[in-house]
N, C-alpha and C positions, 0 to 999 in steps of 0.2 A: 550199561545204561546208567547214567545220572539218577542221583537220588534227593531231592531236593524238600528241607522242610518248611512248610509254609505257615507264616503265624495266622493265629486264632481270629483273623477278622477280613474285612472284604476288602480285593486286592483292589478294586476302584475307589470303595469311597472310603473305605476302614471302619463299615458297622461292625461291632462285636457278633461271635458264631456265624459265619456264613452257612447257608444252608443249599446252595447249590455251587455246582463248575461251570468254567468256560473256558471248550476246548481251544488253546492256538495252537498251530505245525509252522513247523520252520524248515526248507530245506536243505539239503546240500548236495555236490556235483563232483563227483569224483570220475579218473577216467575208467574202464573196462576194460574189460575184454579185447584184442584188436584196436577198433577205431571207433568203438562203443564210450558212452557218458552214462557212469552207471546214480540215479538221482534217488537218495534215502532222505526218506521223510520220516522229520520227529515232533512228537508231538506233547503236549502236556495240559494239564486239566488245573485252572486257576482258582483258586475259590472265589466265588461272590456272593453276595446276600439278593436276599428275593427280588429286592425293590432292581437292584442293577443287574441280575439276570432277565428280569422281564424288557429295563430299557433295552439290554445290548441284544435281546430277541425281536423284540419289536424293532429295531433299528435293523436285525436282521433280514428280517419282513421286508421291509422297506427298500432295504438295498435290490430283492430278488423283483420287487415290483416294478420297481425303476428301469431294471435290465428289462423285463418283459417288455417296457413300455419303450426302450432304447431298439430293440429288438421288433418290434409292433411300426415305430416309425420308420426302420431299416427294410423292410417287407414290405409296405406298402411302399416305398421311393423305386424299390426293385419292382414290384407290382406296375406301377405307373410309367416309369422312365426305360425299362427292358425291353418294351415290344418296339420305340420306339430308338431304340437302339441296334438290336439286331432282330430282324423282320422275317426271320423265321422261326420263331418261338413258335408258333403257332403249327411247326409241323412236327414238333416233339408229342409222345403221349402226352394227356390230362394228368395222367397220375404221376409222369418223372419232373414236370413241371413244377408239382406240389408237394412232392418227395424233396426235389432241390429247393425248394421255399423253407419248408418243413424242419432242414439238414442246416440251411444257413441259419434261422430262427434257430435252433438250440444251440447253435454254439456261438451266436451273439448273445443270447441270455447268460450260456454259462460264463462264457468269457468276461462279459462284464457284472455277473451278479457276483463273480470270485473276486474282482478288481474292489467292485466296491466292497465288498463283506470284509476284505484283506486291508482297505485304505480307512473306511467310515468305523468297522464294528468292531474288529478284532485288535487293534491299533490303538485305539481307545482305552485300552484293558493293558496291553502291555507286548510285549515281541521277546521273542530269541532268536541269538544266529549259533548254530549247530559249531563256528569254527571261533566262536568265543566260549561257550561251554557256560554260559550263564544268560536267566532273564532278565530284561529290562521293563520295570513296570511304568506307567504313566506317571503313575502318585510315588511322589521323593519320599515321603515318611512309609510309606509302605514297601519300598525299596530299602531304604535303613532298618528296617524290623526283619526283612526277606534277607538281604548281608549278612546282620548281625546272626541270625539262626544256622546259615550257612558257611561261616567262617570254616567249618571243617574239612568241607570239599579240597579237597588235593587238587592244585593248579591244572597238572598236568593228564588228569584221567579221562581216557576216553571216552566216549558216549555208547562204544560199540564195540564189542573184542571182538573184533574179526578172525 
């Protein structure tokens, strides 16, 4: 694994002493076993100071809200529009009816509360791609301070001794 040393101050705005992290993961796709995709996820913990871990949580917040409410408008269209579409709904259980409501509902939340958390919050802060071996943060001068401390990293060292 990467070792990477991070300067003394917050990677979004550059207050001096960060006093909390924020985690981003980046993945990667290698193939497996047979006809398998085997997907390793990496991750790293950024510094930031109070004031911009509270925005990038609240904006966290926000994004899971949204999904809910993306997810809330998608149920009830499926509510509405489904009976009048295939007209035997009605001879399925109550409970696999609401199981499938239920089922579709978590995973339009998760699916878009990941999207947005991945494109609004974390994105914000900075990214790595695992097949460049280095981060890229939003803020240039916080990037030049993150460089310069890292100049010793070896071009070529893995992430992973396999």
């Amino acid at each position: 694994m990467s070792h990477w040393d991070f300067p003394d101050c917050c990677s979004k705005c550059l207050a001096a002493g960060p006093a909390q992290v924020w985690k981003i993961s980046a993945s990667e796709y290698k193939p497996g076993a047979g006809n398998s995709t085997v997907c390793i996820t990496y991750s790293t913990h950024l510094p930031v100071c109070d004031r911009c871990y509270r925005g990038l949580s609240g904006m966290s917040w926000l994004s899971w809200i949204v999904a809910c409410m993306i997810a809330g408008l998608a149920i009830g269209a499926i509510v509405i529009y489904a009976p009048k579409v295939n007209h035997h709904l009605d001879t399925f259980p109550p409970i696999i009816n609401v199981g499938a409501l239920v089922l579709i509902g978590g995973l339009i939340v998760w699916g878009s509360g990941w999207f947005l958390n991945t494109l609004l919050v974390d994105s914000s802060v900075g990214s790595f791609d695992p097949t460049e071996k280095t981060i890229h943060f939003t803020s240039r001068e916080y990037q030049a301070k993150f460089d310069a401390m890292n100049r010793h990293q070896v071009e070529d060292r893995s992430w992973m001794e396999v």
